[in-house]
VMD Tcl script that draws the C-alpha trace (Angstrom):
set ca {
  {-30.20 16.12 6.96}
  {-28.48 18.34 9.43}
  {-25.36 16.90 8.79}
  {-25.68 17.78 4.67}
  {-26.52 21.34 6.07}
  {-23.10 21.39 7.74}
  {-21.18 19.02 5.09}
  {-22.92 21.59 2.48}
  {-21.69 24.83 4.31}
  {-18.14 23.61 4.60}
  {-18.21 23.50 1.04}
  {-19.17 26.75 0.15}
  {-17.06 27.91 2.85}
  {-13.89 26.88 1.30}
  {-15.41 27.33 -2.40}
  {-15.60 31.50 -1.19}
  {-11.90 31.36 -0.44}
  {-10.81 29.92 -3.27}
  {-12.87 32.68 -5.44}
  {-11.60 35.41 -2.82}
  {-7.89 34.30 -3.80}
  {-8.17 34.09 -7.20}
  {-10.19 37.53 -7.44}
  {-7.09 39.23 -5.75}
  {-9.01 40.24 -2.89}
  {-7.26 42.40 -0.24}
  {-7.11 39.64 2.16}
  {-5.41 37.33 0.42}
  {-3.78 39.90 -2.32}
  {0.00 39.17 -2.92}
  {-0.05 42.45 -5.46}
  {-2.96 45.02 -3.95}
  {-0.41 47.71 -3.38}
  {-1.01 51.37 -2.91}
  {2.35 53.05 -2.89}
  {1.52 56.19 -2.14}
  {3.91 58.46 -3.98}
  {2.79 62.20 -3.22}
  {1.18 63.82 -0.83}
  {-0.69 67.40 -1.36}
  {-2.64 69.47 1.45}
  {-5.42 71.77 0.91}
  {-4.51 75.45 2.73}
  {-6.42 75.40 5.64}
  {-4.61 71.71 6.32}
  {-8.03 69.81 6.94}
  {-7.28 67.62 3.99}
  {-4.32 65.66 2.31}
  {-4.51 64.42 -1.05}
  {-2.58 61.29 -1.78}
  {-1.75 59.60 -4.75}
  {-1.57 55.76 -4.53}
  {0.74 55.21 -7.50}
  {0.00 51.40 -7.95}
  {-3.85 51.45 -6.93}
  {-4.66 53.92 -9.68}
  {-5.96 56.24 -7.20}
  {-6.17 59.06 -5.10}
  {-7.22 59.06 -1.70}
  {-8.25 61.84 0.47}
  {-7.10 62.13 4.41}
  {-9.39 63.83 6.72}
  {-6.59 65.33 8.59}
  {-9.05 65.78 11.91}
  {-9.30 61.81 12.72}
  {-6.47 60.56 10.50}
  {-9.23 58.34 8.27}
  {-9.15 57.70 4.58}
  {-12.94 59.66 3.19}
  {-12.80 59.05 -0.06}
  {-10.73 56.88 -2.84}
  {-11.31 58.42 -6.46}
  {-9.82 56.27 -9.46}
  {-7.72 57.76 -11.58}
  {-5.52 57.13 -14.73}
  {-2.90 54.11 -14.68}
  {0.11 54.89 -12.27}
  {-0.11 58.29 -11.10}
  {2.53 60.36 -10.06}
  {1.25 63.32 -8.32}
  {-1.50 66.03 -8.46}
  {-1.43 69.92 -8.38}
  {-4.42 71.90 -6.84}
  {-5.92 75.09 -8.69}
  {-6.33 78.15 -6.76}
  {-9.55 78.37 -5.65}
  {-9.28 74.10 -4.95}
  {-12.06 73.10 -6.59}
  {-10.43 71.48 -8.80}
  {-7.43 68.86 -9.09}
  {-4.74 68.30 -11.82}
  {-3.64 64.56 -12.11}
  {-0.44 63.33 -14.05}
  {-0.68 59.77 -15.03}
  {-0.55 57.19 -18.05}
  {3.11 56.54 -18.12}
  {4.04 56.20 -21.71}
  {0.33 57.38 -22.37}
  {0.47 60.13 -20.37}
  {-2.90 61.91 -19.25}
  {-3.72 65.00 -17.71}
  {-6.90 65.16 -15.55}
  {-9.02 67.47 -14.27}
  {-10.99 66.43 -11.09}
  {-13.81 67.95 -9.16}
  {-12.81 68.06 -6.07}
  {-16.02 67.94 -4.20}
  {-17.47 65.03 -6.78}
  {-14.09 63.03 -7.43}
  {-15.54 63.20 -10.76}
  {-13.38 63.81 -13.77}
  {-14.03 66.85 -16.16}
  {-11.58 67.31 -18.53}
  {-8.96 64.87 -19.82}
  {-6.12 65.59 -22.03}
  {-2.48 63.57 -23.29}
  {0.34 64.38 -22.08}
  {3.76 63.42 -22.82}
  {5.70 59.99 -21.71}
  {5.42 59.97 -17.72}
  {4.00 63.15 -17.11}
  {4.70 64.21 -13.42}
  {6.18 67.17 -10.67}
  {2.93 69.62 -12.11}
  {2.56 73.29 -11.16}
  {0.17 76.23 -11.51}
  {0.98 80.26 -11.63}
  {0.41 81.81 -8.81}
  {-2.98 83.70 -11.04}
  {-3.93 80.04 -11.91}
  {-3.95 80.59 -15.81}
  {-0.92 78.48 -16.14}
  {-0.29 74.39 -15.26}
  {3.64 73.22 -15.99}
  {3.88 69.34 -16.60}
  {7.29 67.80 -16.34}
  {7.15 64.69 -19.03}
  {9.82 62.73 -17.96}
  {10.88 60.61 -20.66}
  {10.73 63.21 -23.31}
  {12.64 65.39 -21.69}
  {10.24 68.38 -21.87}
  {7.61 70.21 -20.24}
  {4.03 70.94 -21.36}
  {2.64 74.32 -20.93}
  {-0.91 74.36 -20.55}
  {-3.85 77.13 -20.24}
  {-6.10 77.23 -17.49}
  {-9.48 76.09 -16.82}
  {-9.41 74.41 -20.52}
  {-6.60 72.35 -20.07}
  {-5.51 73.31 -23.60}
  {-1.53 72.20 -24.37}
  {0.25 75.80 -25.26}
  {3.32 74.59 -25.86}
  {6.15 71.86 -24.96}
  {9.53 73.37 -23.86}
  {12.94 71.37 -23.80}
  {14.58 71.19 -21.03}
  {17.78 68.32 -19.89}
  {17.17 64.81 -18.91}
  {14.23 63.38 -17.30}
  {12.52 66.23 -15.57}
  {10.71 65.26 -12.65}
  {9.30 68.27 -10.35}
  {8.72 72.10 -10.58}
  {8.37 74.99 -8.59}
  {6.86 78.53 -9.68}
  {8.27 81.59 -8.23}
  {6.06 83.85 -6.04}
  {5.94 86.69 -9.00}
  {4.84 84.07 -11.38}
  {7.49 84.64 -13.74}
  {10.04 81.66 -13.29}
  {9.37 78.12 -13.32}
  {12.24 75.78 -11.95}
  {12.24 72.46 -13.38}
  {14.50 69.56 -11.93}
  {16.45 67.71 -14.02}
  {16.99 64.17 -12.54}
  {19.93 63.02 -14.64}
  {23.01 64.13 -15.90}
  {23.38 64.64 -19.78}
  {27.19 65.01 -19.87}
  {30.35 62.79 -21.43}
  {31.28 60.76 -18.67}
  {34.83 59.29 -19.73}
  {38.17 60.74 -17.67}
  {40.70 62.55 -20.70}
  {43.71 61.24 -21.04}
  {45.38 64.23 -19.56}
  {45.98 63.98 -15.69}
  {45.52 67.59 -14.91}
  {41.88 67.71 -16.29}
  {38.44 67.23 -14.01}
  {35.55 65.29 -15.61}
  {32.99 67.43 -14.60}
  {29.41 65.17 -14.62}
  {26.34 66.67 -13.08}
  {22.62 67.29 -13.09}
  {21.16 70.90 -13.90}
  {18.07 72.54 -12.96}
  {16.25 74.69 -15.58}
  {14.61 77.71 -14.78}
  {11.84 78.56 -17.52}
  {10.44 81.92 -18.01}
  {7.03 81.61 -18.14}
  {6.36 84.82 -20.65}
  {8.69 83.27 -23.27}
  {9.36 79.76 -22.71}
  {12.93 80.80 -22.85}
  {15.04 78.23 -20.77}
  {18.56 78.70 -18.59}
  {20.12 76.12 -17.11}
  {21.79 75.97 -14.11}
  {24.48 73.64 -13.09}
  {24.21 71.98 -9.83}
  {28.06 70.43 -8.51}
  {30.14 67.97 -9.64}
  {28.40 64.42 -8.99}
  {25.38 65.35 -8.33}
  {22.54 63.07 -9.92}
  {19.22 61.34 -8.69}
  {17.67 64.58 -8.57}
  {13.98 63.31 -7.26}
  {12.80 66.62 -5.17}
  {12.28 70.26 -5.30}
  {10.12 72.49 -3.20}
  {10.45 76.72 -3.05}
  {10.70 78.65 0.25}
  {7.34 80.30 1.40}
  {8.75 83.39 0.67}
  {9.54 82.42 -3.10}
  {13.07 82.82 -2.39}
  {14.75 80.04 -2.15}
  {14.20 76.36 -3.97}
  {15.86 73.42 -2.64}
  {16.25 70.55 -4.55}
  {17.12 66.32 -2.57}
  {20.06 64.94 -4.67}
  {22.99 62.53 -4.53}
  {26.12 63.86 -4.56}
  {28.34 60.91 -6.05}
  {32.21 60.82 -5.49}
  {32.58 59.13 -9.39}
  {36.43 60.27 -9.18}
  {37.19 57.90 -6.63}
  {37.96 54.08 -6.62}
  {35.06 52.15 -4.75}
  {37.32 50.71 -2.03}
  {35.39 51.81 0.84}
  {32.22 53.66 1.86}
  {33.17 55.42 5.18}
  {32.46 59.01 5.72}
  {30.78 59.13 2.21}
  {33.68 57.97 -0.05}
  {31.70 57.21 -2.82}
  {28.16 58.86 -2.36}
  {26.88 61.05 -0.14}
  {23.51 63.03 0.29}
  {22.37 66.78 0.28}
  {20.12 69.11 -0.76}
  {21.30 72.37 -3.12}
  {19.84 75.69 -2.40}
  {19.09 78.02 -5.32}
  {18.35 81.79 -4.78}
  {15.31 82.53 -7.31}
  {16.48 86.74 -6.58}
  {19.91 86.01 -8.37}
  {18.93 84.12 -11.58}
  {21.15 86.57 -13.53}
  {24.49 86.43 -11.90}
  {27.26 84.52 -12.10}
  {26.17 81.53 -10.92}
  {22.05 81.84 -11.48}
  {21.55 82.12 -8.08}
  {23.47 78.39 -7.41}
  {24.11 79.25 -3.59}
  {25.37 75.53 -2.21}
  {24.84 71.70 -1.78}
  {24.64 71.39 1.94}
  {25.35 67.05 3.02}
  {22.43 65.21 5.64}
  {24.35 62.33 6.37}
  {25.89 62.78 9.25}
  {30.21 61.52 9.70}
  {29.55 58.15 10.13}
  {25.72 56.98 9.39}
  {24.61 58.37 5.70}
  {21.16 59.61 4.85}
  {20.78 57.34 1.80}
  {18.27 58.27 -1.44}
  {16.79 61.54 -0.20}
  {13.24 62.29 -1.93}
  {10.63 64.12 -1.40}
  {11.15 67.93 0.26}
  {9.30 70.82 1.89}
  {9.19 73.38 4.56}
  {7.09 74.65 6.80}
  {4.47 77.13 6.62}
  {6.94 79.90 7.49}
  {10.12 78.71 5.77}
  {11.93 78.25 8.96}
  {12.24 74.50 8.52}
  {13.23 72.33 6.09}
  {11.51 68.66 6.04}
  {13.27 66.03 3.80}
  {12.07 62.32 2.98}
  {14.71 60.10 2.72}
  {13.91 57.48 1.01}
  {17.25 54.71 1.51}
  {17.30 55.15 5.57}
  {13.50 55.73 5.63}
  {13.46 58.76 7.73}
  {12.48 62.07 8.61}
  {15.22 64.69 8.19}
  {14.29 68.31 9.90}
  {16.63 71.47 9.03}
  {16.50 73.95 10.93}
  {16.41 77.06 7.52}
  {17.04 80.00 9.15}
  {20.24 79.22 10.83}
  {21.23 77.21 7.89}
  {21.12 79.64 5.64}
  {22.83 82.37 8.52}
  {25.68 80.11 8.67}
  {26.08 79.80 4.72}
  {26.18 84.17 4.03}
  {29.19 83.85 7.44}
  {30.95 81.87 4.86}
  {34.04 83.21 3.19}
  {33.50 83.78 -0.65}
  {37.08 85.00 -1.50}
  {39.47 82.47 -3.09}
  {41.67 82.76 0.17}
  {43.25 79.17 0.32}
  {44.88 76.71 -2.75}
  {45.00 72.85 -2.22}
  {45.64 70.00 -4.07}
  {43.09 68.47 -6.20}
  {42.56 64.95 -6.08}
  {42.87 64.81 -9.90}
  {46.44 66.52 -9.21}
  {45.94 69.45 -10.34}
  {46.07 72.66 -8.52}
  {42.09 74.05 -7.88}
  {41.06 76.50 -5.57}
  {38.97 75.83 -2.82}
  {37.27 78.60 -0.74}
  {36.05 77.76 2.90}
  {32.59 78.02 0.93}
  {33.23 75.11 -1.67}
  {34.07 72.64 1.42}
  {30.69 72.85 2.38}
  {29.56 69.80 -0.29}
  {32.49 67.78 1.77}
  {31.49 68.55 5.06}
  {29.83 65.90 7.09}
  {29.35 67.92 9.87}
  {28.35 71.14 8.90}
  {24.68 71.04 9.73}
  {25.80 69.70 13.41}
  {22.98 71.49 15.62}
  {20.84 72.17 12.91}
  {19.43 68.96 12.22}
  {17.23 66.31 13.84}
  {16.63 62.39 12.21}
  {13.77 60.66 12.86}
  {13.69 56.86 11.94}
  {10.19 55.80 10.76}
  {8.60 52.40 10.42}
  {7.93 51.20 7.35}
  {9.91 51.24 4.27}
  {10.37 53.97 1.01}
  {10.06 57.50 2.57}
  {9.42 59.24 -1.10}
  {6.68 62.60 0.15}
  {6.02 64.34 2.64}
  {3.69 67.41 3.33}
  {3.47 69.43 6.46}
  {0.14 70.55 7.95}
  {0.69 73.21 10.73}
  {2.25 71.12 13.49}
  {2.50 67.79 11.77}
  {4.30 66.21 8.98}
  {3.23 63.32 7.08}
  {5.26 61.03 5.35}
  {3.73 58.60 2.71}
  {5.89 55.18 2.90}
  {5.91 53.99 -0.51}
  {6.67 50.25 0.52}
  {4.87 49.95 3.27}
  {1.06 51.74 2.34}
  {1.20 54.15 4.99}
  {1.64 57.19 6.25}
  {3.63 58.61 9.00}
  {2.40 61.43 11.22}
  {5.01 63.17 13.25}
  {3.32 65.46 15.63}
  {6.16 68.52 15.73}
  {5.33 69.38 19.45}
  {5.30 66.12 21.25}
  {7.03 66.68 24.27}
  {7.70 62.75 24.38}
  {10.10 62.98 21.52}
  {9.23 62.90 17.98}
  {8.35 59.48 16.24}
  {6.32 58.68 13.76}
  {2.43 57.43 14.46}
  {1.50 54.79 11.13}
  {-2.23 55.34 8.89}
  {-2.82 52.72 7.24}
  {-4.11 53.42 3.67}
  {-5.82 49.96 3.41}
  {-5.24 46.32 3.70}
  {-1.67 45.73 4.00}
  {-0.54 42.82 1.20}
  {1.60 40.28 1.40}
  {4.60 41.35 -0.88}
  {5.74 39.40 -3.50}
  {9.21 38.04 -4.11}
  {9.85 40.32 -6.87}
  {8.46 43.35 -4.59}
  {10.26 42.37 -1.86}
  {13.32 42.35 -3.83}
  {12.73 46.10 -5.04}
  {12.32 47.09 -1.63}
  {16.16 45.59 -1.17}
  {17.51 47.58 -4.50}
  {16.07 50.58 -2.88}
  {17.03 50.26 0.97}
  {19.88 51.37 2.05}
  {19.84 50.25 5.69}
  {21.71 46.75 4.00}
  {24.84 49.26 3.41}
  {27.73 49.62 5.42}
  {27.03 52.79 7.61}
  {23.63 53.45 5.60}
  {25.57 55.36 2.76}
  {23.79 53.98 -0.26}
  {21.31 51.12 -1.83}
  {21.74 49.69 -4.59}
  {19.28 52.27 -6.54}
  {22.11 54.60 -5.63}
  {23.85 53.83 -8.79}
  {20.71 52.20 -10.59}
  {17.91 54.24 -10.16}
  {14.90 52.14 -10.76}
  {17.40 49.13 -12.17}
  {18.70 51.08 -14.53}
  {21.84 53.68 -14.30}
  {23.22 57.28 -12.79}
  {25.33 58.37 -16.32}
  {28.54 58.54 -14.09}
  {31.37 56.53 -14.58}
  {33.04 54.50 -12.00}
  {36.05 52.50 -10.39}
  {34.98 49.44 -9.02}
  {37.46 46.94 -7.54}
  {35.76 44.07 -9.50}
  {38.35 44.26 -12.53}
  {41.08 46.33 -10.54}
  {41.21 50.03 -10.18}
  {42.05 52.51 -12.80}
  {39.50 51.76 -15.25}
  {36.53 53.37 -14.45}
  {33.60 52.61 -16.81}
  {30.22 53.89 -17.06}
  {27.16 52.36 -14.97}
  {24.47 50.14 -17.03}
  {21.24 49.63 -16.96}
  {20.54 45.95 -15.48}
  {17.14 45.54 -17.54}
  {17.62 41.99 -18.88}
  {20.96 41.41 -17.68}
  {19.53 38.12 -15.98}
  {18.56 37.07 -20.25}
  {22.09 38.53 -21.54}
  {25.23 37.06 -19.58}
  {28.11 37.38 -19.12}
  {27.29 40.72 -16.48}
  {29.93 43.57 -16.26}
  {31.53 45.46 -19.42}
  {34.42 42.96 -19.37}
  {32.57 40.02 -18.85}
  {34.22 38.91 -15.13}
  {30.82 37.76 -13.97}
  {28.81 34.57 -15.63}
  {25.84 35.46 -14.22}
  {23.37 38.64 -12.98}
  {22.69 36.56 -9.86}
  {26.88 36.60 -8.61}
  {26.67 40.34 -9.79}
  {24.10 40.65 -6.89}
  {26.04 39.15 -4.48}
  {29.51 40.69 -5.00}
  {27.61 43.89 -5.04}
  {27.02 43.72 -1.19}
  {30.44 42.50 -0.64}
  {32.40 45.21 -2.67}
  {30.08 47.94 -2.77}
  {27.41 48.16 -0.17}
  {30.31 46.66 1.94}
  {27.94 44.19 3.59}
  {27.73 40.05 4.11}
  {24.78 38.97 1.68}
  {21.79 37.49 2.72}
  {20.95 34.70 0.58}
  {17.32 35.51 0.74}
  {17.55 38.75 0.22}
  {19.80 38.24 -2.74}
  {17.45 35.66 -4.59}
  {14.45 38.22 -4.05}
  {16.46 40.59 -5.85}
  {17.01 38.38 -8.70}
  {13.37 38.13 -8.64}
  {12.74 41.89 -9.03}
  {15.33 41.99 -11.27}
  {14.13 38.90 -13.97}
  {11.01 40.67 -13.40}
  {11.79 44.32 -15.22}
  {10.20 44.92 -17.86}
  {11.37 47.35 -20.67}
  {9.68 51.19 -20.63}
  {8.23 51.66 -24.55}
  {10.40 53.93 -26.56}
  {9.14 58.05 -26.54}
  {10.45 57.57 -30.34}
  {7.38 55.30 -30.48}
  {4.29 56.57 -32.00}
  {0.71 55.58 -30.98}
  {2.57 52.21 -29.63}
  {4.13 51.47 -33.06}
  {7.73 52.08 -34.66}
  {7.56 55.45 -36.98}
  {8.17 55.56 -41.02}
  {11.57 56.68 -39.99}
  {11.99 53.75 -37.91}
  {10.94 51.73 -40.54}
  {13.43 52.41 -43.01}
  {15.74 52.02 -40.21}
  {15.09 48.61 -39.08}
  {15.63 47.51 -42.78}
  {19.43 48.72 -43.08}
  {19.88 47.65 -39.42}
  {19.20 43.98 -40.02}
  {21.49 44.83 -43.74}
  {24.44 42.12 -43.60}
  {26.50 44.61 -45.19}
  {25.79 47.47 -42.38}
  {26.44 44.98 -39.82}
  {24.42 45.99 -36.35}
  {22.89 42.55 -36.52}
  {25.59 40.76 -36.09}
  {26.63 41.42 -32.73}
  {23.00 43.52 -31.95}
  {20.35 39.70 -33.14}
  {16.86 40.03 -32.00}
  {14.86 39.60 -29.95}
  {17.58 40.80 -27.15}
  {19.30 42.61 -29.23}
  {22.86 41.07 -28.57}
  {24.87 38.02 -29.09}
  {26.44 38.10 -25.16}
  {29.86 37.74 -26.61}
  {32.62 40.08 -26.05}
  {34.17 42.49 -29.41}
  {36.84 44.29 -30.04}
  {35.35 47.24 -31.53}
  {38.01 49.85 -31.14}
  {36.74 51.27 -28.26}
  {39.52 50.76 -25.51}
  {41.00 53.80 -24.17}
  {43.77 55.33 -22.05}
  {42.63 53.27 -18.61}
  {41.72 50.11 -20.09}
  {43.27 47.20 -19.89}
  {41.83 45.41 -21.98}
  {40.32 45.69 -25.68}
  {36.91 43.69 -25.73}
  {33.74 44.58 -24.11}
  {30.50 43.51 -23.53}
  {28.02 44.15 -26.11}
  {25.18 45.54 -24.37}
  {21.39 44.81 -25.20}
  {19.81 48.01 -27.38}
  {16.03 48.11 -25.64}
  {16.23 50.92 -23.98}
  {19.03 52.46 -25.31}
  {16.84 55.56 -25.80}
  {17.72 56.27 -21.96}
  {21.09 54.87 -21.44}
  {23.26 58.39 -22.13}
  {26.47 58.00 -22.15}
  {27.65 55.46 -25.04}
  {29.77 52.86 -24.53}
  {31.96 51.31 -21.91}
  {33.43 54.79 -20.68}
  {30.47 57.24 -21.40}
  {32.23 59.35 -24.11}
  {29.33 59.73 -26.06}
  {26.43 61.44 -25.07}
  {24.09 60.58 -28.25}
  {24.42 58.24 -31.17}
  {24.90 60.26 -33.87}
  {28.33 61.46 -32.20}
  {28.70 57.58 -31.80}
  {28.56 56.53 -35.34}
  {29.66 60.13 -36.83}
  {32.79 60.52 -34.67}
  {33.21 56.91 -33.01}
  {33.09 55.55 -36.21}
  {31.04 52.90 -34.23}
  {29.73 49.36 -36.11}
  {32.91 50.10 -38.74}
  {34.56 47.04 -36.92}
  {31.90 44.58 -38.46}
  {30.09 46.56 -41.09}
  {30.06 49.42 -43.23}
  {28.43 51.93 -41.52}
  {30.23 54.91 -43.26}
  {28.16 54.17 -46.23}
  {25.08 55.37 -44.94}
  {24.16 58.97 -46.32}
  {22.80 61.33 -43.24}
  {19.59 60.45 -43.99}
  {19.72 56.68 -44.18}
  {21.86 57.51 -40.64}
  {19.08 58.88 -38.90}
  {16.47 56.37 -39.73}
  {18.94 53.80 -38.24}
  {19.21 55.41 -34.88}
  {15.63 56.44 -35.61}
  {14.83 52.76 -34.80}
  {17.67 51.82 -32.49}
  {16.24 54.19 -30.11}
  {12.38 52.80 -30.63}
  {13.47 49.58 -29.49}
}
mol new
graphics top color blue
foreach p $ca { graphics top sphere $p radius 0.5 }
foreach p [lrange $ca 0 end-1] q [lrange $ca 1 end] { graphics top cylinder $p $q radius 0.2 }
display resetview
């Protein structure tokens, strides 16, 4: 009998482990991730808000032991919170494509209110009085307005492309929105003499009117992911790449084809010149770049400037107050002339050399490496700074006064899985410690797989042809890879992309687990979409774009929405070589600004209205306006 007993509990030993594994329980969890993707402190520091984006949650720190107190479910993926005034209540962006807006109590975890949003709400603010909460909705390229306590939607106001965080000025009047993206033509003019000028802009929104100005950041910049404001309500500072699109890849030393930075607007000179555009100061230092800088803020008294960076996973710590000192000793006057590298002759001022200056933060800045991978927030909290590790589901704490030397000290927000082959492989895409010298990942150019709306020169199909950067969803289902074709497969893409870009031997390994992540993307549904479903508009579209006679379906077939074949559809320009390209898939096309292989269109009615593009195999110049607009109508649903 006392052997059944044992035979019996052996059994139902190994029967509880099979249920634990197949109910995803932490222990055994392959998938369980947290990801914590931003970090907000109460004022008096004693807690820390974070927002697991993959758990659906948001966890609160006790900031006296370090210990997780309390987990409070939340919508699907959020992407940050915003605290009212008083803190009794939270404001939580989430839903993605169904974007929500919650109100929390913040002593209950209980939520009050719920509203929609837009697609991917996110980077949410509230007026200084607390009457008025700003939500950037990414993928519609606008922000909501809302009154406060009843949540109630005011207004939407446009801004650029994909705005991802705001800032309020101290008066109340001025919210600055980041724009991530670029929405410019990216294709070099024929004539020698001219710049291609590509870069993001920030919009500052007056809060009375909704009015919006834009304001330009440099040349190149792009990946715009964070933006904080100076205690003071002076100054707003803003992590970016700064891409070098005008060269030919050949080389990544010393930040040849992307480095890092931060620009610095000043909110007191919105109405000059410039809006108040002051400079874009570089992190990386001359030989080791700061790859993929994200999240952003300063300390309690402005003097310091605390940067995640995201690529190099690392704490980056500026010291303000002589940075800025050292920018208003700067010459203005347009005392020198040098050649530009397009040829041309352009000015330079010792003030414009900043952006190419490697070492011009020498002295005023300190790098901490961190364990754990995907640096993406970080909050201070009087002496410390915590940095939520996106890959890893932690936090670092680095304790500002520790006479030791600083270093990070890991919290662990809960069982740590076992990543997957497809995670793993995103943490690749995204790490740029597999560069040469650290410069850039692979997200550098393809920000979240897909692309950075610059053009450029790689050495793949020689140099001199630069062509815009595309968006690899699907390009495992839709060989050949590259605009002209030169690779059969995604999976060689992968590996000639260490060797010729990140200027690094491929691991094998690594390289299959980025295939994974890569077979594994999934297509974001259309903000042309409504409730989920294609519009009337659409409708009508879809009919005359599967119309023999119009002619997208021949090169454009479901369900991938191209035939992998290369055409001739009149598209070669001045720096090609060649005449046939690639015909891309359409899902997603919504988000792929610029058109075609050299980015000379910015939207599609410019593409089929000037372009004269789908002529080559149909008829689209018989389409009346109307019928026009239904047809990209649906093009940009899929």
């Amino acid at each position: 009998m006392k052997n059944k007993h044992v035979v019996l509990s052996v059994v139902l030993f190994f029967s509880a482990v099979v249920i634990l594994m197949m109910s995803n329980h932490p222990v055994f969890a392959t998938e369980n991730y947290k990801a914590p993707t931003d970090l907000t402190a109460t004022k008096d520091g004693s807690k820390i808000y974070i927002t697991n984006f993959d758990a659906d949650e948001i966890a609160v720190l006790n900031t006296a032991d370090n210990k997780v107190i309390q987990t409070i479910p939340v919508g699907k993926e959020p992407t940050g919170l915003v605290l009212s005034i008083d803190e009794k209540t939270f404001y939580v962006t989430s839903g993605g494509s169904c974007g929500l807006v919650q109100a929390v109590d913040s002593a209950t975890g209980n939520i009050v209110r719920e509203v929609t949003a837009g697609h991917t709400p996110m980077g949410s603010v509230i007026t200084p009085d607390g009457k008025k909460l700003f939500v950037c909705n990414r993928f519609n390229n606008d922000v909501g307005e809302y009154d406060l306590p009843e949540l109630k939607l005011v207004r939407r106001i446009k801004v650029i492309r994909e705005p991802r965080g705001a800032v309020v000025t101290k008066d109340g009047k001025t919210v600055y929105v980041s724009n991530a993206l670029p929405n410019d033509v990216a294709n070099i003019p024929e004539n020698p003499e001219a710049l291609v000028s590509v870069a993001a802009e920030v919009s500052a929104v007056d809060v009375v009117t909704g009015t919006v100005k834009n304001i330009r950041l440099l040349n190149g910049s792009g990946s715009v992911h964070g933006i904080c404001i100076s205690p003071d309500g002076r100054y707003v500072y803003l992590t970016e790449i700064l891409s070098r699109f005008s060269h030919p890849t050949t080389q990544v030393e010393r930040g040849w084809t992307n480095t890092n930075g931060i620009s610095i607007i000043d909110t007191t000179q919105l109405n000059n010149k410039r809006s108040g555009f002051i400079n874009t100061v570089l992190i990386d230092d001359i030989d080791l770049g700061a790859a993929n800088p994200w999240g952003i803020t300063t300390s309690a008294d402005g003097k310091q400037i605390y940067i995640a960076v995201a690529g190099t996973s690392e704490l980056i710590i500026i010291d303000a107050e002589t940075m800025h000192k050292e920018l208003e000793l700067l010459p203005q006057d347009n005392s020198e002339t040098s050649t530009g590298h397009t040829g041309g002759k352009n000015v330079f001022t010792k003030a414009d050399r900043v952006p190419n200056d490697l070492k011009f933060l020498d002295g005023m800045k300190k790098r901490i490496r961190l364990d754990g991978k995907g640096a993406r927030s970080v909050v201070a909290v009087g002496n410390n700074v915590y940095v939520g590790m996106y890959y890893s589901d932690t936090l670092q704490k680095i304790d500002l006064t520790d006479s030791g030397g600083l270093k990070g000290t890991e919290i662990a927000l809960g069982v740590k899985p076992n990543p997957s082959k497809e995670r793993l492989g995103e943490i690749h895409w995204n790490d740029a410690t597999l560069c040469r010298q650290y410069w850039q990942s692979c997200a550098s150019c393809h920000p979240d797989g897909r692309m950075d709306a610059f053009n450029w020169d790689l050495v793949n199909d020689g140099l001199g042809n630069p062509k815009n950067a595309k968006s690899l969803l699907w390009c495992d289902k839709c060989p050949p890879a590259m605009w002209e074709g030169i690779r059969k497969t995604s999976a060689l893409c992968t590996r000639a992309g260490f060797q010729f870009i990140l200027f690094s031997m491929p691991d094998e390994t690594q390289c299959q687990d980025i295939d994974a992540y890569i077979h594994a993307m999934q297509p974001v549904p259309s903000p042309y979409l409504v409730d989920g479903k294609p519009s009337e508009r659409a409708e009508r579209g879809k009919k005359i774009f599967e119309d023999t006679k119009i002619g997208c379906v021949k090169c454009h077939p479901a369900p991938l929405f191209t035939d992998q074949k290369l055409h001739d559809v009149n598209t070669k320009c001045f720096y090609d070589r060649k005449d046939s390209f690639d015909t891309p898939t359409l899902v997603e096309t919504w988000r792929t600004a610029p058109y075609l292989h050299d980015g000379r269109y910015t939207n599609m009615k410019d593409l089929f209205k000037k372009g004269k593009h789908g002529n080559a195999e149909g008829d689209i110049d018989s389409l009346t306006d109307e019928q026009l607009d239904d047809l990209i109508e649906y093009v940009l649903s899929l």
